[in-house]
mmCIF file of the N, C-alpha and C atoms, coordinates in Angstrom:
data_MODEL
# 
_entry.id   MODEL 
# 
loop_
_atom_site.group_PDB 
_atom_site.id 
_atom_site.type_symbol 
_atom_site.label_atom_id 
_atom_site.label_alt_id 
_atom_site.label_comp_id 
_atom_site.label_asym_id 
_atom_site.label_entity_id 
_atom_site.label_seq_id 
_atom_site.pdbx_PDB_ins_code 
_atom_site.Cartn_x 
_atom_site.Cartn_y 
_atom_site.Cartn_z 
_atom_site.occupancy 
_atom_site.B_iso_or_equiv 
_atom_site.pdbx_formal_charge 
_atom_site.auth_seq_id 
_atom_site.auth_comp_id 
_atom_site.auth_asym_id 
_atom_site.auth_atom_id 
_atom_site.pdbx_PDB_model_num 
ATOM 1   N N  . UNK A 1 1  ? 18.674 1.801  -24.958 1.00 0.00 ? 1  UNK A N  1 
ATOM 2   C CA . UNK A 1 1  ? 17.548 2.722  -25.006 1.00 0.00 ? 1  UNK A CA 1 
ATOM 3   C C  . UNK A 1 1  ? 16.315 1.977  -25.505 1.00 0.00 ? 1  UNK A C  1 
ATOM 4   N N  . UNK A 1 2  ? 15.023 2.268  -24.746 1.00 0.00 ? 2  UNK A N  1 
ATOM 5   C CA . UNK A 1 2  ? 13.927 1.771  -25.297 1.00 0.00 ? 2  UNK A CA 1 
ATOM 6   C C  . UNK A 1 2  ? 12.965 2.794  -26.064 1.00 0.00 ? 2  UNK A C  1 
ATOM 7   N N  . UNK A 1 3  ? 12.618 2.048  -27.199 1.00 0.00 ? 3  UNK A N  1 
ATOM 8   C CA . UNK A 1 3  ? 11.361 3.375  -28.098 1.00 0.00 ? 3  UNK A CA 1 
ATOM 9   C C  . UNK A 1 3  ? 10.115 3.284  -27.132 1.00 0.00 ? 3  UNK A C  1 
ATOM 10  N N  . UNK A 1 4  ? 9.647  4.440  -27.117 1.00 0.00 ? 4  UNK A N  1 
ATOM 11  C CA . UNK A 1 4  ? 7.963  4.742  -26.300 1.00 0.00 ? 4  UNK A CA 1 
ATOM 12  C C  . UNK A 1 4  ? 7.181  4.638  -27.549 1.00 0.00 ? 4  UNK A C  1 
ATOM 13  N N  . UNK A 1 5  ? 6.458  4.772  -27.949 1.00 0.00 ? 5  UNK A N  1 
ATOM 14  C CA . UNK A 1 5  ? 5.096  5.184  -28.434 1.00 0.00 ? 5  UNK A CA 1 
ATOM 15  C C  . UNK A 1 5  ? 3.577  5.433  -27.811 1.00 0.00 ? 5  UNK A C  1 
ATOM 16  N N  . UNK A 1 6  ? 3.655  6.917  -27.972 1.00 0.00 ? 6  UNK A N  1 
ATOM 17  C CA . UNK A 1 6  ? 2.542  7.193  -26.791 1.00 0.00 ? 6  UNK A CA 1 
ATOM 18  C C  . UNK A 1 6  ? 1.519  8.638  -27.677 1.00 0.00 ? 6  UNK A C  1 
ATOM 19  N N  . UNK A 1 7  ? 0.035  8.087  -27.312 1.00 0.00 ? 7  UNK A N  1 
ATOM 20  C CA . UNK A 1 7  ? -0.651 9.171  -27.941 1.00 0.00 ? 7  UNK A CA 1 
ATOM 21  C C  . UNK A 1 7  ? -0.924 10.140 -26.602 1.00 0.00 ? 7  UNK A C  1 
ATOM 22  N N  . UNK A 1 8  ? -0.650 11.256 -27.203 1.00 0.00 ? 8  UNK A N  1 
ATOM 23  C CA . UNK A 1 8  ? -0.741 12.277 -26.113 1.00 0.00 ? 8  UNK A CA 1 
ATOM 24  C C  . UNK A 1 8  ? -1.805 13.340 -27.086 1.00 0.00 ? 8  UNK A C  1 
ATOM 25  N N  . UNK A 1 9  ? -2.660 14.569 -25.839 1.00 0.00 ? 9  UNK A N  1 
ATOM 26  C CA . UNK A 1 9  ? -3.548 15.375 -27.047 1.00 0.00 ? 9  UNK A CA 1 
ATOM 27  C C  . UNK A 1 9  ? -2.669 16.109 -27.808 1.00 0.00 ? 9  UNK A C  1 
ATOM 28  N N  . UNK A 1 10 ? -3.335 17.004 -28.596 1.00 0.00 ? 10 UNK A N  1 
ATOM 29  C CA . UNK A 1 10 ? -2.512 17.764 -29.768 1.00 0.00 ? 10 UNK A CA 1 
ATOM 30  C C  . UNK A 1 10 ? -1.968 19.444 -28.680 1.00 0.00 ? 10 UNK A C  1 
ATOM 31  N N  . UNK A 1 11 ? -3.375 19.758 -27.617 1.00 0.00 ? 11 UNK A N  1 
ATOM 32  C CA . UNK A 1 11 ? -2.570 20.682 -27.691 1.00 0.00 ? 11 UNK A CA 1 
ATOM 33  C C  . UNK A 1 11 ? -1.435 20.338 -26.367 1.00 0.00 ? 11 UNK A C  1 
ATOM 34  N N  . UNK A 1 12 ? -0.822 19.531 -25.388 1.00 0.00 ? 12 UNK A N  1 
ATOM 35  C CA . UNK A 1 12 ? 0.243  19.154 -25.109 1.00 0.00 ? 12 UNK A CA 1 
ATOM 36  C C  . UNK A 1 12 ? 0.963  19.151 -26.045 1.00 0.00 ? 12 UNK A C  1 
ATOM 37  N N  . UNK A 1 13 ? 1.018  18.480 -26.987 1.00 0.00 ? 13 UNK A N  1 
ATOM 38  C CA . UNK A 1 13 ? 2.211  18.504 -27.994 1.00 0.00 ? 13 UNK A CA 1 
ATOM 39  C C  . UNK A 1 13 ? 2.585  19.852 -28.297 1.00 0.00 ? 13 UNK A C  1 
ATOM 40  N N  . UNK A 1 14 ? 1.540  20.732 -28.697 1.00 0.00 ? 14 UNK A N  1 
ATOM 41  C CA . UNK A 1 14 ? 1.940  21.832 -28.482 1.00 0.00 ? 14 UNK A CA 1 
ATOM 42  C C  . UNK A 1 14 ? 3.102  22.768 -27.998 1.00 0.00 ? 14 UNK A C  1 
ATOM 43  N N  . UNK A 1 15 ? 2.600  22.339 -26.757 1.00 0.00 ? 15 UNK A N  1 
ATOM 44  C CA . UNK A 1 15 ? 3.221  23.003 -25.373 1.00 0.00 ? 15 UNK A CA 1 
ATOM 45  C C  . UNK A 1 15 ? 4.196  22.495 -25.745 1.00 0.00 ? 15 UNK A C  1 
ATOM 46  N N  . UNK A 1 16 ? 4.600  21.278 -25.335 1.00 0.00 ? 16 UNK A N  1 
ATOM 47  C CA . UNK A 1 16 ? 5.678  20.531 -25.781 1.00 0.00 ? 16 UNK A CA 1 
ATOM 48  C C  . UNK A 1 16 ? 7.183  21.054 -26.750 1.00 0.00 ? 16 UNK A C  1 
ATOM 49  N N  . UNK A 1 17 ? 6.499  20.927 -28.006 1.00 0.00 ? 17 UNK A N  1 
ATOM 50  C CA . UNK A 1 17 ? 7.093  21.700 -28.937 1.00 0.00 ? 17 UNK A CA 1 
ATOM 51  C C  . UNK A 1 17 ? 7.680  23.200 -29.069 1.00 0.00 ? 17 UNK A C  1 
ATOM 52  N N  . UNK A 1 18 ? 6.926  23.488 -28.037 1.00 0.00 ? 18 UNK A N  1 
ATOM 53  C CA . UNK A 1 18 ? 7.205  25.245 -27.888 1.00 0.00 ? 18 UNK A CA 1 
ATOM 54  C C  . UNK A 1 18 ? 8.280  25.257 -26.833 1.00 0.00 ? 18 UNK A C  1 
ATOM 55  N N  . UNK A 1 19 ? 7.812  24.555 -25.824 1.00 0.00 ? 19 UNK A N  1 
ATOM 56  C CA . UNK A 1 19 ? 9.221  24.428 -24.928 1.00 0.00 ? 19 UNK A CA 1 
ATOM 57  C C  . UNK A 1 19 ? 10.768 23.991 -25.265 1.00 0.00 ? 19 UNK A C  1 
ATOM 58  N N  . UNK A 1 20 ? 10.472 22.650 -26.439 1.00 0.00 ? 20 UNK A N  1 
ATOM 59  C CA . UNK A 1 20 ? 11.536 22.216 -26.854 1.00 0.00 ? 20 UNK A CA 1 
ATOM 60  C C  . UNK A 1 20 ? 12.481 23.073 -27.204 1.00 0.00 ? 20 UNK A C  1 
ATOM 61  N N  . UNK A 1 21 ? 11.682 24.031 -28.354 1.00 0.00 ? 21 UNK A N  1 
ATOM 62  C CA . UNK A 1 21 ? 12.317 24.833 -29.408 1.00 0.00 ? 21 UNK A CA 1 
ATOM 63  C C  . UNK A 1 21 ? 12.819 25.988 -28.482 1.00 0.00 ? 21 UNK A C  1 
ATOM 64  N N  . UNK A 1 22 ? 12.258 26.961 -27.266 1.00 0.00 ? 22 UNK A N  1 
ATOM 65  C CA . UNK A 1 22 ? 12.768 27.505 -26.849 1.00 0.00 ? 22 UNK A CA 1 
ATOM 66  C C  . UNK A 1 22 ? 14.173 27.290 -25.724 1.00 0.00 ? 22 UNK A C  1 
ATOM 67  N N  . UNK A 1 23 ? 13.789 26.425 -25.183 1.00 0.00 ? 23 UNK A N  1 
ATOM 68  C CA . UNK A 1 23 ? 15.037 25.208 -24.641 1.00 0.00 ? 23 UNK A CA 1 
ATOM 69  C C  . UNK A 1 23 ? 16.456 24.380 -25.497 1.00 0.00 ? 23 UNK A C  1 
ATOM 70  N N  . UNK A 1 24 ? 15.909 24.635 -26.472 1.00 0.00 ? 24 UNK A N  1 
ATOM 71  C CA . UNK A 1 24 ? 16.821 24.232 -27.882 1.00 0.00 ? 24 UNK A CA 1 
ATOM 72  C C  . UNK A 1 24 ? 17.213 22.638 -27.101 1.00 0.00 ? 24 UNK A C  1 
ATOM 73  N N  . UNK A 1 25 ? 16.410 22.224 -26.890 1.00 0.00 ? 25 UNK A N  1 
ATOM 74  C CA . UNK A 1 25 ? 16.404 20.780 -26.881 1.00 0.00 ? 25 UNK A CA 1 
ATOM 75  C C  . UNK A 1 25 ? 16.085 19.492 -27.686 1.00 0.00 ? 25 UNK A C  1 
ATOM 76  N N  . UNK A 1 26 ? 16.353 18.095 -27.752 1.00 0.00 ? 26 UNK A N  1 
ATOM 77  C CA . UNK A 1 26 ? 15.711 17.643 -28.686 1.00 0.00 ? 26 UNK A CA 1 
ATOM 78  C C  . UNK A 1 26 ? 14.748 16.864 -27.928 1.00 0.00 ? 26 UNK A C  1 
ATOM 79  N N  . UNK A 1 27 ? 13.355 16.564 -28.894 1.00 0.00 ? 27 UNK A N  1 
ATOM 80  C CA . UNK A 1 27 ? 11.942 16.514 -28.178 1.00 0.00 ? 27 UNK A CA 1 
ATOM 81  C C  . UNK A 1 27 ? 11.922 14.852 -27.193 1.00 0.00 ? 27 UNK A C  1 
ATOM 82  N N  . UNK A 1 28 ? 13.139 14.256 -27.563 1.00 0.00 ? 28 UNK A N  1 
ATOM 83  C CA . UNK A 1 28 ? 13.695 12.902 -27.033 1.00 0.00 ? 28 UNK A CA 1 
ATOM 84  C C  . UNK A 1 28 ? 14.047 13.270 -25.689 1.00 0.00 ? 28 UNK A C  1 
ATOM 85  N N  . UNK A 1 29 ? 14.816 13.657 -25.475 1.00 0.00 ? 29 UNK A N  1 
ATOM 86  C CA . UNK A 1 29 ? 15.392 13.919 -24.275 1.00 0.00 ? 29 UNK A CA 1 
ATOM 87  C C  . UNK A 1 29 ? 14.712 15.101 -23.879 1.00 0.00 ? 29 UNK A C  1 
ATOM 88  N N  . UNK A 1 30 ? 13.676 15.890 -24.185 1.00 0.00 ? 30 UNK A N  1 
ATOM 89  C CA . UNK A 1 30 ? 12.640 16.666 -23.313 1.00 0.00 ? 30 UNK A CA 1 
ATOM 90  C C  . UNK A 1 30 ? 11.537 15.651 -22.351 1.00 0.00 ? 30 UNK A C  1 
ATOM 91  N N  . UNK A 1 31 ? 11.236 14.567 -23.134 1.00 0.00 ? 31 UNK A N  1 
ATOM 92  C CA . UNK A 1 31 ? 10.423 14.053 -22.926 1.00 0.00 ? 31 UNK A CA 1 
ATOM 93  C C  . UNK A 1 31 ? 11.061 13.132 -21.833 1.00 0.00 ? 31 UNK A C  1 
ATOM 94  N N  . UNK A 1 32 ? 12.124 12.493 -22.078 1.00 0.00 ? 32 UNK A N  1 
ATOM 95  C CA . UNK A 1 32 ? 13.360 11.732 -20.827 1.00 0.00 ? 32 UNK A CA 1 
ATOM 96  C C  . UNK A 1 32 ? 13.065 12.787 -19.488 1.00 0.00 ? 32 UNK A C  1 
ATOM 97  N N  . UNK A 1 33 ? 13.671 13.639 -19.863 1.00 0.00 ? 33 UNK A N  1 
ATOM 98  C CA . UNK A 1 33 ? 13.410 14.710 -18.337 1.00 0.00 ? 33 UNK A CA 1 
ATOM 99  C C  . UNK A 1 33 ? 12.189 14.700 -18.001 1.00 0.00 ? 33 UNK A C  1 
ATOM 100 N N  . UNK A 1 34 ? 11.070 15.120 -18.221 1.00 0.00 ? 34 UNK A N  1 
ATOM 101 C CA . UNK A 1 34 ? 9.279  15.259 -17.941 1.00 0.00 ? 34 UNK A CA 1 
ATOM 102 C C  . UNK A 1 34 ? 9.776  14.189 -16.787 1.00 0.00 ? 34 UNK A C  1 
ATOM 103 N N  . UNK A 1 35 ? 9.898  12.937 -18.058 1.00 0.00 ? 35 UNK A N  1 
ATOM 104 C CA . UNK A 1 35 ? 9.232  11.661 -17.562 1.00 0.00 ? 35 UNK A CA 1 
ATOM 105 C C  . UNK A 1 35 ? 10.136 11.387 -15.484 1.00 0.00 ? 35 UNK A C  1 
ATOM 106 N N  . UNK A 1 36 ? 11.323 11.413 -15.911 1.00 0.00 ? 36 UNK A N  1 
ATOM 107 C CA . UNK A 1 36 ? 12.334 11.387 -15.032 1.00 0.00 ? 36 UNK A CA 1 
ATOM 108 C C  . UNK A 1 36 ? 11.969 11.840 -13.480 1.00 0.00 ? 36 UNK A C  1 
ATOM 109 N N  . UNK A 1 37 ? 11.725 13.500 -13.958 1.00 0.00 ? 37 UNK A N  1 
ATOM 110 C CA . UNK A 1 37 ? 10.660 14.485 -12.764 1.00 0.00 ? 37 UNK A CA 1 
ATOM 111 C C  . UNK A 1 37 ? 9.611  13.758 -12.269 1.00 0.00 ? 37 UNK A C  1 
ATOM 112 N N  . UNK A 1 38 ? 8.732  13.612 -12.914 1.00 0.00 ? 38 UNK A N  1 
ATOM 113 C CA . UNK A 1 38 ? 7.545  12.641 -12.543 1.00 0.00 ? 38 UNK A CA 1 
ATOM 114 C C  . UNK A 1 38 ? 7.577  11.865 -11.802 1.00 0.00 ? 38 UNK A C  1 
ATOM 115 N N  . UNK A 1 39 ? 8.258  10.915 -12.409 1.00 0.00 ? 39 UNK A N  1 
ATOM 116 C CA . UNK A 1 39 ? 8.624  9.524  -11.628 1.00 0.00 ? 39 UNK A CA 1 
ATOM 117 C C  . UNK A 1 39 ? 9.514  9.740  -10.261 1.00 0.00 ? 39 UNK A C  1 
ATOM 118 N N  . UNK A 1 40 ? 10.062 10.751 -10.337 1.00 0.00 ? 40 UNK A N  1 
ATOM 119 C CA . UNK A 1 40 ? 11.195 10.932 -8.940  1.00 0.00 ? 40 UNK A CA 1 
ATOM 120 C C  . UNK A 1 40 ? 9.905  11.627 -8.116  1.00 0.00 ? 40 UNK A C  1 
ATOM 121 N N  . UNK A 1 41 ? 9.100  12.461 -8.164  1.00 0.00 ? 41 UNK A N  1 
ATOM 122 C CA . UNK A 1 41 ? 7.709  12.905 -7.310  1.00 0.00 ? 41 UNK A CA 1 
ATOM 123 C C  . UNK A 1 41 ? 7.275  11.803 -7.047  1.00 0.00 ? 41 UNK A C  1 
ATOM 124 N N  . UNK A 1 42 ? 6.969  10.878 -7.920  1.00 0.00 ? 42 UNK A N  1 
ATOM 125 C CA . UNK A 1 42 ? 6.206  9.623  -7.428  1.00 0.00 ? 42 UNK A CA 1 
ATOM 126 C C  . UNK A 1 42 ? 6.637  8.672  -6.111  1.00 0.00 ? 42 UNK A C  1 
ATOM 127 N N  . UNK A 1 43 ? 7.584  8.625  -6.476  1.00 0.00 ? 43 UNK A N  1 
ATOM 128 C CA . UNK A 1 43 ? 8.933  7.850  -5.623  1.00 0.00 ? 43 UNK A CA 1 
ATOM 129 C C  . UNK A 1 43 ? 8.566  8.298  -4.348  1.00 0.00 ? 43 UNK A C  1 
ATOM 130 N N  . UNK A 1 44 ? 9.301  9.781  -4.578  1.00 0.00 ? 44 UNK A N  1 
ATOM 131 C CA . UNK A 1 44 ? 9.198  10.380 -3.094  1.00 0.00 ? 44 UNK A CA 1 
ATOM 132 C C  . UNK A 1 44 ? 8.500  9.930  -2.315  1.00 0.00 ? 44 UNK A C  1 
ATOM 133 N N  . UNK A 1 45 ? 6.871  10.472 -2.868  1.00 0.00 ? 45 UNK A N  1 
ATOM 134 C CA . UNK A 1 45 ? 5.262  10.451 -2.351  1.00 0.00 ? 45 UNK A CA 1 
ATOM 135 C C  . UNK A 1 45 ? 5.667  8.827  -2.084  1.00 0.00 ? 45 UNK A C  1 
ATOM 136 N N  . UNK A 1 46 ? 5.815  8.252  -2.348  1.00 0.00 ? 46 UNK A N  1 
ATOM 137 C CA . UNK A 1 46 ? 5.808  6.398  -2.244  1.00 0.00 ? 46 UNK A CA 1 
ATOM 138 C C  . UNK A 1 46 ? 6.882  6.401  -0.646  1.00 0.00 ? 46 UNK A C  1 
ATOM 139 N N  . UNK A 1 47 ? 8.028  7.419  -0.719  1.00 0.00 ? 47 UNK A N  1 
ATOM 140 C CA . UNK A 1 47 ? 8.710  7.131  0.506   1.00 0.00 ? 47 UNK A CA 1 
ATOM 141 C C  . UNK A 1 47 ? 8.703  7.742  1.270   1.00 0.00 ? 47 UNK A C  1 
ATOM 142 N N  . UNK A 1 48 ? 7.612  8.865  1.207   1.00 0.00 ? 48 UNK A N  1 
ATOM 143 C CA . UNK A 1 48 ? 7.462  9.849  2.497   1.00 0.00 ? 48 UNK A CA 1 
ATOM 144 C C  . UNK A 1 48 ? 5.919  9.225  2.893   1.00 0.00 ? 48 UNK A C  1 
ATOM 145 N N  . UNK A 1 49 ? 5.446  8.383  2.903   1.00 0.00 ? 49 UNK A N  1 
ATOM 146 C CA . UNK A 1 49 ? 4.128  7.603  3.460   1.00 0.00 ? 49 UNK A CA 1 
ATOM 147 C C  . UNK A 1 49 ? 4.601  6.386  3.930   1.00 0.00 ? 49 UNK A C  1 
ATOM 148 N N  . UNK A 1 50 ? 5.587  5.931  3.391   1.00 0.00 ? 50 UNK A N  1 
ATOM 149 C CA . UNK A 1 50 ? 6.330  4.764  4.415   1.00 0.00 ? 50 UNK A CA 1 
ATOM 150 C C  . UNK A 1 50 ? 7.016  5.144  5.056   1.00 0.00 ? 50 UNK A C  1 
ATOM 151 N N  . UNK A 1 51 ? 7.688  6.053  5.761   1.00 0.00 ? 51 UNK A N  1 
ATOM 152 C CA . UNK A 1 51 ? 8.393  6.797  6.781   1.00 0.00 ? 51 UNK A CA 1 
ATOM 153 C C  . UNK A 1 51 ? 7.340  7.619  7.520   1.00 0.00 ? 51 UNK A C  1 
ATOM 154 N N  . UNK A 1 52 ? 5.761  7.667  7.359   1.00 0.00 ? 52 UNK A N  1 
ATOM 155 C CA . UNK A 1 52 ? 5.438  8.438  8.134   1.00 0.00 ? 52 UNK A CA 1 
ATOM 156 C C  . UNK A 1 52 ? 3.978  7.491  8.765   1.00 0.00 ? 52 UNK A C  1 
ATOM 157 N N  . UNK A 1 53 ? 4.348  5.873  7.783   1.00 0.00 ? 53 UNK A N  1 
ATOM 158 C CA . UNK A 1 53 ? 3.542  4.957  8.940   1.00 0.00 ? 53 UNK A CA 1 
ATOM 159 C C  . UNK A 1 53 ? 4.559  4.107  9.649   1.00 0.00 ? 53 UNK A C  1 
ATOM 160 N N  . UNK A 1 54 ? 5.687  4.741  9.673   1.00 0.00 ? 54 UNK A N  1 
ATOM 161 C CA . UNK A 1 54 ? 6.833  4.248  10.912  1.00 0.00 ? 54 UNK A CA 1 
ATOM 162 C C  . UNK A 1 54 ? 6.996  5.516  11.971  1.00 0.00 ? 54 UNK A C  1 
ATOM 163 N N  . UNK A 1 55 ? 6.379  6.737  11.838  1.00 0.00 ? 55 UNK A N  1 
ATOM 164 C CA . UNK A 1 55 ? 6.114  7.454  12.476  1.00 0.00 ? 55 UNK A CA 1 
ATOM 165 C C  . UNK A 1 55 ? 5.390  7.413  14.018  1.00 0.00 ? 55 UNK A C  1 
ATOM 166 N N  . UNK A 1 56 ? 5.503  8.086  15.044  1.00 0.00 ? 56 UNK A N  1 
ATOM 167 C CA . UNK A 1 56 ? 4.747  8.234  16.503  1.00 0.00 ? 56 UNK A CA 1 
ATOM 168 C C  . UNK A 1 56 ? 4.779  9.698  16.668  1.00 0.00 ? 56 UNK A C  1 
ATOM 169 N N  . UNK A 1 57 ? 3.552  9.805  16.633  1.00 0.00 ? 57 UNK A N  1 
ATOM 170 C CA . UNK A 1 57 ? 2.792  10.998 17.321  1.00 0.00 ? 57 UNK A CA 1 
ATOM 171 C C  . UNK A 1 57 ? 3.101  11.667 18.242  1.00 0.00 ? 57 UNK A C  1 
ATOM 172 N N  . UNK A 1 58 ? 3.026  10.072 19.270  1.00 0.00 ? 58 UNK A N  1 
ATOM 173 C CA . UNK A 1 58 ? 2.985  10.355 20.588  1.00 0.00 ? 58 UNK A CA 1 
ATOM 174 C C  . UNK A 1 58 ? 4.854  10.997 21.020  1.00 0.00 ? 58 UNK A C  1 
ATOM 175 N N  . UNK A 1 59 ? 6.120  10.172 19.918  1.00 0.00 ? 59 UNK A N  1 
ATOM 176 C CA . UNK A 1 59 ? 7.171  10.296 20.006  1.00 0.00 ? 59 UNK A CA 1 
ATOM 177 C C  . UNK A 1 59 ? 7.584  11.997 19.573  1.00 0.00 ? 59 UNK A C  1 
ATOM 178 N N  . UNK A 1 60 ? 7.055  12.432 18.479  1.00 0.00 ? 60 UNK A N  1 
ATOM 179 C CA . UNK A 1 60 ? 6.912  13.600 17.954  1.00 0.00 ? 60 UNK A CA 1 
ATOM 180 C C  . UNK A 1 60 ? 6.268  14.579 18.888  1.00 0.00 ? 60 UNK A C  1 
ATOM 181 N N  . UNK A 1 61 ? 5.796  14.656 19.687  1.00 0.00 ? 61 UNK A N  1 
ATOM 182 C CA . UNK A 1 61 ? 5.135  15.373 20.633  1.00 0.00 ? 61 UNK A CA 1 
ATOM 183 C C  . UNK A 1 61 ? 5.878  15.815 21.766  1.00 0.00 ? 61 UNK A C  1 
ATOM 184 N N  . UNK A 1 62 ? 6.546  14.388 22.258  1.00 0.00 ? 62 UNK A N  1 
ATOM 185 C CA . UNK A 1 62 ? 7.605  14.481 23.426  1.00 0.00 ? 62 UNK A CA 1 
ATOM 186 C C  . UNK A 1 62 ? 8.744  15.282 23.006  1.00 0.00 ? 62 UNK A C  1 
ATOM 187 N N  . UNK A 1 63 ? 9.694  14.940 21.737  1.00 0.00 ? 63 UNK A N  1 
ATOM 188 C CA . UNK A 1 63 ? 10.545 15.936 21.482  1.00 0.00 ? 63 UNK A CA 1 
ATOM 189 C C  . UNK A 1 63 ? 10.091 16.967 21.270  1.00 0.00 ? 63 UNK A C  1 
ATOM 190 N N  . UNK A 1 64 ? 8.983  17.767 20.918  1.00 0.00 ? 64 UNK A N  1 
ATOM 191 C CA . UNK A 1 64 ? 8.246  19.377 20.557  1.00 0.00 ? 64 UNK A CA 1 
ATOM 192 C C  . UNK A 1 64 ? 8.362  19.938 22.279  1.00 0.00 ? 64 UNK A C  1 
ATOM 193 N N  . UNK A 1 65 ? 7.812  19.279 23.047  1.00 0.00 ? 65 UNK A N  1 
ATOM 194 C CA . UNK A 1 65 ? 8.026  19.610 24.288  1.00 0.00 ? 65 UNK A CA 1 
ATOM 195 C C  . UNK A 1 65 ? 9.061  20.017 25.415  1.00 0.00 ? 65 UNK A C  1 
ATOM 196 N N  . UNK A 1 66 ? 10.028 19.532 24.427  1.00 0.00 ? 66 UNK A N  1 
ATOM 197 C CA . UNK A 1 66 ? 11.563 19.910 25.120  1.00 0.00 ? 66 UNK A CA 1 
ATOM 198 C C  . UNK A 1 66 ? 11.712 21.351 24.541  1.00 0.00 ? 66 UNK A C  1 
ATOM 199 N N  . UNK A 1 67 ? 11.224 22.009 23.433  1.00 0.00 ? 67 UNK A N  1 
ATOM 200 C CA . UNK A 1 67 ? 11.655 23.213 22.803  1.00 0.00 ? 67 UNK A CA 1 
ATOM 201 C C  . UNK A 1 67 ? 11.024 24.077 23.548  1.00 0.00 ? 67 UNK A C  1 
ATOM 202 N N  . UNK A 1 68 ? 12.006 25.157 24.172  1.00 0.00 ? 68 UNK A N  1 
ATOM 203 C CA . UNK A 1 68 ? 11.063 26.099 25.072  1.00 0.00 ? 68 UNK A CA 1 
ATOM 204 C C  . UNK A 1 68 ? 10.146 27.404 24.372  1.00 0.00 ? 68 UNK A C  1 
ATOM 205 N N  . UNK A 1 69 ? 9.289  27.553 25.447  1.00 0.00 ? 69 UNK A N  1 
ATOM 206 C CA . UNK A 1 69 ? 8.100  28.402 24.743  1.00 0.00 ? 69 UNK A CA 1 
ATOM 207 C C  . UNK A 1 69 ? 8.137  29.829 24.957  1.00 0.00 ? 69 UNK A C  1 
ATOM 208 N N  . UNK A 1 70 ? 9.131  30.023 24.057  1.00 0.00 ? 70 UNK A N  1 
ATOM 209 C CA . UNK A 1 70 ? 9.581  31.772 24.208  1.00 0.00 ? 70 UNK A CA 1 
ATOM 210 C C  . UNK A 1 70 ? 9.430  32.345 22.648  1.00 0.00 ? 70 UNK A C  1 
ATOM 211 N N  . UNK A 1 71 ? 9.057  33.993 22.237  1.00 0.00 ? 71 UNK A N  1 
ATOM 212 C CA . UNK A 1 71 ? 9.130  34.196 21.173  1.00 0.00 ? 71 UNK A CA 1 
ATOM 213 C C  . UNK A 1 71 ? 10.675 34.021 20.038  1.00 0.00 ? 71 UNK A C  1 
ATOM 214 N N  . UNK A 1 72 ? 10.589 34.032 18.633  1.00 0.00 ? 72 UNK A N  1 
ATOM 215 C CA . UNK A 1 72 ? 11.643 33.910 18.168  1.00 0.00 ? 72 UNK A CA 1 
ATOM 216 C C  . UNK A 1 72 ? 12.117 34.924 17.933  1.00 0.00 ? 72 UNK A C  1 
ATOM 217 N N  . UNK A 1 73 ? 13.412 34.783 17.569  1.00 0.00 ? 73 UNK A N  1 
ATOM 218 C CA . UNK A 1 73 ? 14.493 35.943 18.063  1.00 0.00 ? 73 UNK A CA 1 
ATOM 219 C C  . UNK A 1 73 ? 13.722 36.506 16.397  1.00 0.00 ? 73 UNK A C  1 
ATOM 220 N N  . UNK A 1 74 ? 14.413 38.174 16.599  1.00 0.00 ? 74 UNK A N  1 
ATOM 221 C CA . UNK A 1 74 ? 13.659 39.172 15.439  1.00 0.00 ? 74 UNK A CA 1 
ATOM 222 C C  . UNK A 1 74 ? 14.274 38.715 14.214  1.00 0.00 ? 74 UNK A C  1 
ATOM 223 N N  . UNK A 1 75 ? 15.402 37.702 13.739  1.00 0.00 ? 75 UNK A N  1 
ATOM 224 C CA . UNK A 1 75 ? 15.724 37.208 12.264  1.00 0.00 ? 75 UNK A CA 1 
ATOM 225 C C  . UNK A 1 75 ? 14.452 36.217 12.077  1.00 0.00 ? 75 UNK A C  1 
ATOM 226 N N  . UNK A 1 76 ? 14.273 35.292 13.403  1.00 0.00 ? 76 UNK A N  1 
ATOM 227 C CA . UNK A 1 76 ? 13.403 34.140 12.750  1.00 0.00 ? 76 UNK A CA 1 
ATOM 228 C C  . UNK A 1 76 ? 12.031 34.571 12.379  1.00 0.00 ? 76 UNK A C  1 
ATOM 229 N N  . UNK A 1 77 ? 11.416 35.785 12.832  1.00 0.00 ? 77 UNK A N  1 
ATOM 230 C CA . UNK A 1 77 ? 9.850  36.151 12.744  1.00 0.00 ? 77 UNK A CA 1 
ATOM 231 C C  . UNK A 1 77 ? 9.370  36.293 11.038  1.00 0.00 ? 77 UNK A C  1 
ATOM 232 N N  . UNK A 1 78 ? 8.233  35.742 10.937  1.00 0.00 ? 78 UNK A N  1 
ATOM 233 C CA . UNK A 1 78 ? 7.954  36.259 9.842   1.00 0.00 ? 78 UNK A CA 1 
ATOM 234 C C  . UNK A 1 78 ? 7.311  37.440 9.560   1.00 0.00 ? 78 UNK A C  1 
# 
C-alpha cells in the first residue's frame, strides 16, 4: 500500500465525511473507491476514442442499410 497526501477544499471533505459516516466506511478505502471510479471513466474515455479512430463511417453506414425500414414492433416504441 502506498500513503497519498493530498490537500483537498474543506467543504469536499465535508461531503466526504458525511458519506463515510453514513456508508459506515473507513475514509481510506472511501477514498480507494472515488479514486478507482475515476480512473476506470478515464480509461474507458482513453479506449472508446481509440476504437472509434479505428472506426469507418462509410463501413457503419453499409451495415445500417441492411436493417429494413419498417416501424418497430409496439414493445420496442418509445
Amino acid at each position: 500500500m502506498t500513503t497519498l497526501s493530498a490537500k483537498i477544499p474543506n467543504s469536499l471533505y465535508k461531503q466526504v465525511e458525511e458519506l463515510t459516516k453514513k456508508e459506515d466506511l473507513p475514509l481510506d478505502q472511501f477514498v480507494a473507491i472515488a479514486l478507482s471510479a475515476q480512473v476506470s471513466a478515464w480509461m474507458a474515455k482513453e479506449y472508446l476514442e481509440e476504437r472509434a479512430k479505428r472506426g469507418s463511417w462509410k463501413k457503419f453506414q453499409k451495415i445500417l442499410s441492411k436493417v429494413p425500414d419498417i416501424e418497430p414492433e409496439e414493445h420496442d416504441r418509445l
